[in-house]
N, C-alpha and C positions, 0 to 999 in steps of 0.2 A: 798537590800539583806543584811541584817544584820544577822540573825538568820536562819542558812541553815541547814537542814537534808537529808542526801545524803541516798538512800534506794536502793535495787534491790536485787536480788537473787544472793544466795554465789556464788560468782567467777566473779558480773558486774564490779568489783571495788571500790567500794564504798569507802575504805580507802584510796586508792590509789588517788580517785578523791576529797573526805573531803582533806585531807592532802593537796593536792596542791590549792585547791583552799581555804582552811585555810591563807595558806603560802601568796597567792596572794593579800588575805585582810586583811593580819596582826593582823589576829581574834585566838581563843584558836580553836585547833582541839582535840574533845571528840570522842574515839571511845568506842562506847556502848559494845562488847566486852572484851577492857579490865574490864570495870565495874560492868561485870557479872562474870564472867569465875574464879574461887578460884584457890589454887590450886589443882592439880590431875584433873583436867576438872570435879571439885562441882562446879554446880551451885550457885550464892548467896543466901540467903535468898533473897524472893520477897521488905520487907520491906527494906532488906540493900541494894539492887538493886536498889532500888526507890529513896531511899536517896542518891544514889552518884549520879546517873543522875539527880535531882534535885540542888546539890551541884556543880556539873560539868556545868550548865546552867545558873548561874545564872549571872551571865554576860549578859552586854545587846548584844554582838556581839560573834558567834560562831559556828562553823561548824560540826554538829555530822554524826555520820556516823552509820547505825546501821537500822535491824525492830524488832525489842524487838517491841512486840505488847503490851505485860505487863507495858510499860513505853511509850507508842506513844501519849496518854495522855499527858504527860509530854512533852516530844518532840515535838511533833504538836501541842501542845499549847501554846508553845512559839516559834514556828518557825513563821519567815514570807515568806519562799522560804521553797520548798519540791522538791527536784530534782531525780527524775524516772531513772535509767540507766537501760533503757527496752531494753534489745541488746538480740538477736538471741540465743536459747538453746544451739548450737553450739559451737558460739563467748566465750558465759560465762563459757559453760564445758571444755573448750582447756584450758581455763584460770587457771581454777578451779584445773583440772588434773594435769598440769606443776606444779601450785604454790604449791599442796598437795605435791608431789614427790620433787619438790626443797627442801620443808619443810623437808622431810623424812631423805632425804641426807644428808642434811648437821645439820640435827638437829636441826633447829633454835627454838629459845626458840621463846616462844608467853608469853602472861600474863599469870602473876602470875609459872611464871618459867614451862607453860605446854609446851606441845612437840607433836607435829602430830607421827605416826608410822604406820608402815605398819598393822598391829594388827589394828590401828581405821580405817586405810583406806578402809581393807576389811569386815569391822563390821554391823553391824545392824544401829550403829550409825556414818558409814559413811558420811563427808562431801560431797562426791561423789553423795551418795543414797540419803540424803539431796536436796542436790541441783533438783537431777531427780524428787523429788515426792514434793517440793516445786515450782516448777516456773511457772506451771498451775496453782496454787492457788494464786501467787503473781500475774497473769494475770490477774486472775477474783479478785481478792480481792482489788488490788491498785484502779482500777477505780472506785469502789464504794466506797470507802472512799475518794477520792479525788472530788465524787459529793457530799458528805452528807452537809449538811449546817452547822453543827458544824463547820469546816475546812473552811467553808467562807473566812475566816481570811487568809487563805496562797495562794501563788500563787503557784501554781505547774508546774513544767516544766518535761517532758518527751522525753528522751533522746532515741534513737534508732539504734545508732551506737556509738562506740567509737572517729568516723571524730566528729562528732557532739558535743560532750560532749568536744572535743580538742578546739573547736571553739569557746565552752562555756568559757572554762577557759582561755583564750588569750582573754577575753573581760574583768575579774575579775582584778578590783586596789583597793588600800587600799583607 
């Protein structure tokens, strides 16, 4: 595992889990939203998107974190581990809810100086509503791209608790 992309629906973790197990290989951790997200929550241009995740990668050892479908090309084609955090609608919306409302509170800045608010939380383009009308589609969509032959090349691991993915990273050395 040199070249790892940490994937799952907002609120599995994925930064959370890139990051530490970044730290554990003493690898670069990329996360694909800072290298989207402008500021005021503008998206990048596709073409400037493409080039920082290209430029972020080119390392031969790295951990990204992120399912930019726009850029998984790039990302699973230089990965050689693809790690699934498939955890429970539940597990991930508790997550999701806390981290949105922590965000809220206290303000924390994210890239490029945005800000969660109670305003995006209850919007059309809620992270919330997100996450609900995404992770049926991440269901059905991750396993057929992880049979297609193109992706031969990766080993894919799929996580289904958080015990699990703990267990994962307590095996991880530089």
């Amino acid at each position: 595992m040199q070249r790892i992309s940490v994937i799952g629906t907002s609120g599995s973790g994925k930064t959370t889990v890139a990051r530490r197990a970044a730290e554990a290989l003493g690898v670069p951790h990329v996360e694909l939203d800072a290298l989207h997200w402008e500021p005021g929550w503008e998206e990048a241009p596709l073409e400037v998107f493409r080039a920082r995740v290209i430029d972020a990668i080119r390392g031969d050892r790295w951990v990204v974190d992120g399912n930019y479908s726009k850029v998984r090309d790039i990302v699973w084609g230089g990965a050689d581990t693809v790690l699934w955090l498939d955890y429970p609608f539940h597990t991930l919306f508790m997550r999701l809810l806390l981290r949105t409302l922590r965000r809220i509170i206290l303000r924390e800045r994210l890239w490029n100086d945005n800000r969660e608010s109670l305003r995006m939380m209850l919007s059309r383009d809620s992270i919330l509503l997100w996450a609900i009308n995404s992770y049926p589609r991440r269901k059905a969509e991750f396993p057929e791209l992880m049979s297609d032959p193109e992706h031969a090349h990766v080993q894919f691991l799929r996580h289904r608790s958080p015990r699990e993915t703990e267990e994962w990273l307590r095996t991880l050395r530089p």
